[in-house]
N, C-alpha and C positions, 0 to 999 in steps of 0.2 A: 422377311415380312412377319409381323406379330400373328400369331391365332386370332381369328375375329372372336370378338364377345362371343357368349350365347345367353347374355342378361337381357331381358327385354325389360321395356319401361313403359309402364301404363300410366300417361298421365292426363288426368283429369282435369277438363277448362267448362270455365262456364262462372258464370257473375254470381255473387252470394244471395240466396234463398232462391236458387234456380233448379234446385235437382241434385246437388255436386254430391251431399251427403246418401243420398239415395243409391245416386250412382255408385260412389266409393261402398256401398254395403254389399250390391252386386258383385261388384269384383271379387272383396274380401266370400262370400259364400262361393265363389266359383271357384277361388284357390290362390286368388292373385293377394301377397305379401303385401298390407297396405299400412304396415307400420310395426312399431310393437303394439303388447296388448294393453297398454295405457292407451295410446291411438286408438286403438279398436274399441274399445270398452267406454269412453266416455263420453256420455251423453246427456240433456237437459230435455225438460218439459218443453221447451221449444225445438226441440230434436229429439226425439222417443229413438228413432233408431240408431243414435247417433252419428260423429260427426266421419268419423276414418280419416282422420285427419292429421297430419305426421307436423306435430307441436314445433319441433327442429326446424322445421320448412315456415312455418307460421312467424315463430320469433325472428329468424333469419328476415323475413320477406319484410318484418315489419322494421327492423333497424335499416336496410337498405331503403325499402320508404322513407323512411326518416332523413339517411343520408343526402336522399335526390327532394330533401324538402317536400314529399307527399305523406299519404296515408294510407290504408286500405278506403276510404274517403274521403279523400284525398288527392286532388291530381300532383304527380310528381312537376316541380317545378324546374327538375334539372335533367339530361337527359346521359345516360353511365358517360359519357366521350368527357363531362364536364365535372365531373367526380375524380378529386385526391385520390392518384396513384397507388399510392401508398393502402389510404386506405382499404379503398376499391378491390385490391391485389389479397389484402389481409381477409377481405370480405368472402373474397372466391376460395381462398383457402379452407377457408369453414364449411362453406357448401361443398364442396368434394368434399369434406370430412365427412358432413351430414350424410351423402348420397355413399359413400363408401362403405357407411356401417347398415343403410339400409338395403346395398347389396349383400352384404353377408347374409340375410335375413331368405334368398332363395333367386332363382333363377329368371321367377317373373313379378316382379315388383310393381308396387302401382302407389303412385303419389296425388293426392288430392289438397288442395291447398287454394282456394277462389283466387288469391291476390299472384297468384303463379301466371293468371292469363294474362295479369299488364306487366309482368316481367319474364316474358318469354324469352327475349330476346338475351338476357343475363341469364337463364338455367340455361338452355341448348347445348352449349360445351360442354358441361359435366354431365348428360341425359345417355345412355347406351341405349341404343337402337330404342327411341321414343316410338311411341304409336301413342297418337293423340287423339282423344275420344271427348266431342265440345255437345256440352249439354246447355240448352237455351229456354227459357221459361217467358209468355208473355211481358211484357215488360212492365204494363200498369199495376200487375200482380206482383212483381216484384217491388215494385215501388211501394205497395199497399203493406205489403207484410215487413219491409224496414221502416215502413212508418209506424204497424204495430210495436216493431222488434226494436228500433230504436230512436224513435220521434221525429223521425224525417219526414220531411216535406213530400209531397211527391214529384214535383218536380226535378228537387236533389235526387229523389231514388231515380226518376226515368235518364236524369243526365248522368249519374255512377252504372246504370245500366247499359248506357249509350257506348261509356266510354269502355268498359270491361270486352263488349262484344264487338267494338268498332277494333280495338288495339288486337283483341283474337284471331276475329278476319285475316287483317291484315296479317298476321305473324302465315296464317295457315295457307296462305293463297297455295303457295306452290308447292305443297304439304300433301299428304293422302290421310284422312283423317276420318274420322268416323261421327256422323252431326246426329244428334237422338234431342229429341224434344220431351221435356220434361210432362206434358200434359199426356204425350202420348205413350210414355212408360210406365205412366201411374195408371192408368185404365189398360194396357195391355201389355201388362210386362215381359208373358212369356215371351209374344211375339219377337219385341226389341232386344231384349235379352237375348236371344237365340240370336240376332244379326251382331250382337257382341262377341256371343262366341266365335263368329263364320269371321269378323274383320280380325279376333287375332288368332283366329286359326287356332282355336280350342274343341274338341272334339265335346258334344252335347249329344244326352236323353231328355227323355223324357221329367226324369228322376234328378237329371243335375238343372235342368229348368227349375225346377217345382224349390229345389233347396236354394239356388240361385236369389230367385224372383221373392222368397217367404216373407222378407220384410217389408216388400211393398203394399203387401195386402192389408197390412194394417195403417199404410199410411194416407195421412190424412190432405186434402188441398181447401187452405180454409178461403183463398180467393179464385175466384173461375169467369175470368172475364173472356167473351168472344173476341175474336181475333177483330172481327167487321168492325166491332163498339169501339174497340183502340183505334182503330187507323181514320174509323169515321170523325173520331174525336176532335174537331178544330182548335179546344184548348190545351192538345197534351202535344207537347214536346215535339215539334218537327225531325228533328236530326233523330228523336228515338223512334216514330213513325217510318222514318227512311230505313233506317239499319234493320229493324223488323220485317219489313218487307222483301228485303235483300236476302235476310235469313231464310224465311219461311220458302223464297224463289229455287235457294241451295237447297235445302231440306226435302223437300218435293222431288226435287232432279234428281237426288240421291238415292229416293227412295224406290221413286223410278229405275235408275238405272241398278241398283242391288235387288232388283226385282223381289220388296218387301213383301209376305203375305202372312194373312192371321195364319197362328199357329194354336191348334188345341192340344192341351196336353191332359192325359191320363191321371189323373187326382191320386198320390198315395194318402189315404186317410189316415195311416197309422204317424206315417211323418207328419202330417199337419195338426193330428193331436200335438205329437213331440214338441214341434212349433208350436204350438200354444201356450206349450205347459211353460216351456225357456222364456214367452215373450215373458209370462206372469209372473214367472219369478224375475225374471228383468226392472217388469215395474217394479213391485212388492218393493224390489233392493231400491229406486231411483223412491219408491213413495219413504220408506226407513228413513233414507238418507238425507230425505226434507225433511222430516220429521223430527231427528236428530237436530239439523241444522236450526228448524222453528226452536225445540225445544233450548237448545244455546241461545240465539238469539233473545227467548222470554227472560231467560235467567241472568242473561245484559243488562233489559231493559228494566227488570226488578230491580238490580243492582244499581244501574242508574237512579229509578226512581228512589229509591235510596238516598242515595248520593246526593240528591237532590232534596230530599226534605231536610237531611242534613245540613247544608248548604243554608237551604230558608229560614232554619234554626238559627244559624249564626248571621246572616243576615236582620233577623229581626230581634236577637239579640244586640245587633249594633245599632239597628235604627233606636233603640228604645233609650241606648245608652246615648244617643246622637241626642233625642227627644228631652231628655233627663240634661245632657250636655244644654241643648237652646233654651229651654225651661230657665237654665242657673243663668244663663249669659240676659236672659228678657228682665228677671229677676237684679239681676247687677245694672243691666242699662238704665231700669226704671229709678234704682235707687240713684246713681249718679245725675240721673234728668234733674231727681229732688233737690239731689246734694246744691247742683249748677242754680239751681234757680230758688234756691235759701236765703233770705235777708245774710245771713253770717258771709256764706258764700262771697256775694256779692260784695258786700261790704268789704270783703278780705282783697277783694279783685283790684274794690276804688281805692284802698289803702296801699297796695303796692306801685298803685301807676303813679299816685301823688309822690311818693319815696321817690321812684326812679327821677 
């Protein structure tokens, strides 16, 4: 019989602009390997803390989308049973590849990737000993900020939201999993965080809280809608109404039965300086980097407008010559009209018809 692993796999589920990135920053400060440091490092004005998010996993997830005729918004139209062998086979190969190089990377690894929660059921094989930690965020608030983030309707957001958490469910029924609510990690992260450590049985202070949790403190929730206002809502989305309630029903029990309570912890002031000083140079480098990129971008658009009077130059050098061209040809017609209706003309006219 083989040695059992001793890799564990942290992976992260939860619908996109729900917490996942948040989540995954926690883990990486606690110690858990949550990619290389391109993954770790990359981040946008719509993600300050960025994403932790393992690109191999992302590209991968999005050409099997592709294959089963879906998107990450996109419902797959095909389900793996009805997917080329062939290719299907070539597919899985890659993922062990992916997953193989990001166990080199340490013992306890953690994967974050949104579009991993509708395709559970294709990573599992490849997963050493997973522990599943499913983060859930209102769902009208989700819909609001992909409608900021990417001109969604909301109703598309509450039905991508529906289905992300309805397909999770179901993967996790007979799973032992760990369910953390995105509203309630952002206002009390120690707390949560410390029941992160306890489900995978990570030893925490005071001090690995405080380093854990640092990113949250600066993050921001720009929609805050009550729970009551969604469910009351007779115009939002039945089936997302249903699955939120279902959620919240787990959530509670959970919380209940891991007998959750506030935790205070001891403030090192000298660290939270430290954390400040890294977020600022963080921006500084993410404000540079726009900066940088503005400044390219003007010097495009200079270069275009360029391009462009250029362009108008010879355009209005053609029109004139076009103008100069109908000018000779109005000049020619008028003189012909003369010519046609000239006694001689005519004359010439009646003198050939009498010949013939």
């Amino acid at each position: 019989m083989g040695q059992k692993s001793t890799i564990k796999t942290i992976v992260v589920l939860g619908m996109h602009r729900s917490g996942t990135s948040m989540l995954g920053s926690i883990l990486h400060n606690m110690g858990v390997k949550m990619g290389s440091s391109k993954d770790v490092e990359k981040n946008e004005f719509d993600n300050i803390l960025g994403f932790f998010e393992n690109y191999e996993v992302a590209i991968h997830n999005d050409e099997l989308l592709d294959l089963m005729g879906g998107a990450w918004d996109k419902s797959p139209q095909k389900d793996l049973a009805e997917l080329d062998k062939d290719k299907l086979n070539e597919l899985k190969r890659q993922a062990k590849d992916i997953l193989d190089k990001l166990y080199k990377q340490g013992n306890v690894v953690g994967i974050k990737e949104p579009r991993m929660s509708i395709l559970l059921d294709y990573w599992e094989e490849f997963l050493q000993n997973p522990q599943y930690i499913f983060i859930f965020r209102n769902p009208l608030d989700v819909a609001k900020s992909l409608e900021k983030r990417n001109g969604f309707e909301i109703d598309k957001g509450l039905s991508l939201w529906t289905e992300y958490n309805e397909r999770t469910l179901k993967f996790l029924k007979d799973k032992e999993y760990l369910m953390l609510r995105y509203e309630d990690l952002l206002s009390d992260p120690a707390t949560f965080t410390a029941e992160i450590f306890k489900f995978l049985q990570m030893e925490f202070d005071d001090k690995k809280l405080q380093i854990s949790t640092k990113e949250v403190e600066s993050a921001i929730q720009h929609h805050q809608t009550k729970d009551g206002d969604f469910l009351n809502d007779k115009n939002a989305r039945l089936s997302a109404k249903e699955v939120f309630k279902t959620m919240l029903d787990l959530y509670n029990k959970q919380n209940k039965t891991r007998k959750v309570k506030k935790i205070q912890i001891a403030v090192d002031k000298d660290l939270m300086i430290k954390h400040s000083r890294a977020k600022l140079i963080k921006m500084e480098g993410l404000i540079g980097r726009y900066r940088g990129n503005l400044k390219e971008t003007i010097a495009k658009v200079d270069e275009l407008e360029e391009t462009v009077k250029e362009q108008n130059k010879v355009v209005d050098n053609v029109n004139r010559r076009n103008e100069k061209a109908n000018s000779r040809i109005r000049l020619l017609e008028g003189q012909l009209l003369r010519i046609r209706t000239s006694f001689p003309y005519k004359f010439y006219r009646f003198y050939r018809r009498i010949i013939k």
